[in-house]
N, C-alpha and C positions, 0 to 999 in steps of 0.2 A: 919478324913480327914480335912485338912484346905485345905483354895482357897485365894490365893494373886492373888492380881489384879495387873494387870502390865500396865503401865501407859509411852509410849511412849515419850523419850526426845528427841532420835535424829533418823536416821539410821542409820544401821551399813551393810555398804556395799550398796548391793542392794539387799536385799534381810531378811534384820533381822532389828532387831529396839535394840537402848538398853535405857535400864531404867535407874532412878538416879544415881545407885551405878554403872554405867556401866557395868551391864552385860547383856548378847546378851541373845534373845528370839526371836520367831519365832513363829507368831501364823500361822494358817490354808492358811490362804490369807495375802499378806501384803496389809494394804489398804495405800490410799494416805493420807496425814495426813496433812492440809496445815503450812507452817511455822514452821516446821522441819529442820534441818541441817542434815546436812548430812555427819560423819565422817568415818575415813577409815585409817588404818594401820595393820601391821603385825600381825599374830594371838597371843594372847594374849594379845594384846596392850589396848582392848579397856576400861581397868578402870584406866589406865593413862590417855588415850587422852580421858576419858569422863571430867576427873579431870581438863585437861589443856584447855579443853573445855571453864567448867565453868569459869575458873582463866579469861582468854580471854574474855569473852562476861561480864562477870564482870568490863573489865576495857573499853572497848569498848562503852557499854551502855552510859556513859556520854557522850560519842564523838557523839552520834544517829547513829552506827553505830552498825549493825548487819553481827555475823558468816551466810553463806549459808553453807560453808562445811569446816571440819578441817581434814588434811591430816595427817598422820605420816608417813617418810619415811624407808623406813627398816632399816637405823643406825640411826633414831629416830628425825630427822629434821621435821618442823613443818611448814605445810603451809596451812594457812587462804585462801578460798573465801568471797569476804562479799559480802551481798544481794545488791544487784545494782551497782555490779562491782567493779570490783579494787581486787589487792590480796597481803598478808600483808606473806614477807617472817621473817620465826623466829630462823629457824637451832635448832638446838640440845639444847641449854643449856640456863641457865640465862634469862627464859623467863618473869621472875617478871620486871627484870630491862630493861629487849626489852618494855613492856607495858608499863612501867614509861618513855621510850625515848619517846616512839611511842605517845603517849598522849600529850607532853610537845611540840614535831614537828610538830603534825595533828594541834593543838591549835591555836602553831603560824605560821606557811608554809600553812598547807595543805586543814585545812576546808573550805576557799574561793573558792577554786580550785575542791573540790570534785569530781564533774564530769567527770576533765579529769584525775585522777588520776587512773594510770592502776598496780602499783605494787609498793609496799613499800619494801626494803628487808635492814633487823634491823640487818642481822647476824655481821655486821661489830663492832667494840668493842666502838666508841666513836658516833656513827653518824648512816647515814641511807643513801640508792641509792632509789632514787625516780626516776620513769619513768612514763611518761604522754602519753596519748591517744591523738594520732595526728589524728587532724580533716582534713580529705580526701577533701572535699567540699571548704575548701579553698585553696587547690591547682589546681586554674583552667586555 
């Protein structure tokens, strides 16, 4: 008999957790686990999207910017939450080169502004659509 220990990176779904090499497990109970992300796409998907996981919070980490949840969509589009809001659209393909935009933008546009920053979307081929969180408070 051997016994591996499986060691929780992200969620998968609501309801299973997966490990480094992205595969799903399910122990007894899921417990809470804090500062987990939380990914989620088509079944089989999840040792891609653990992979493009890492690739992402790899190039993020220097911006202080953290995955909350990584989406796949069922033709395989890709969409970031990050932990304190804001959400980074990727589409389908060329996601090395969305992170190389995405870094070289946030650096000089967007880190000032973090706060209101409500949605990044990369999928365009030379550039980015940024949209900002309008503050309610000052429309009095």
């Amino acid at each position: 008999m051997r016994v591996v220990e499986q060691r929780p990176i992200a969620y998968w779904g609501d309801d299973a957790y997966l490990n480094h090499a992205g595969e799903v497990f399910q122990p007894g109970k899921l417990q809470p686990v804090a500062g987990l992300p939380k990914l989620s796409g088509p079944e089989g998907s999840q040792g891609v999207l653990m992979t493009h996981y890492k690739l992402v919070q790899e190039h993020l980490q220097p911006l202080s910017l953290r995955v909350a949840a990584l989406q796949m969509s069922p033709r395989g589009g890709l969409t970031a939450q990050l932990e304190g809001g804001g959400e980074l659209v990727f589409g389908r393909d060329r996601l090395q080169q969305k992170l190389a935009r995405l870094a070289a933008i946030y650096r000089a546009r967007l880190a000032p502004r973090r706060d209101e920053l409500a949605r990044v979307d990369l999928r365009y081929s030379q550039g980015a659509a940024v949209a900002w969180h309008t503050d309610k408070k000052q429309k009095t």
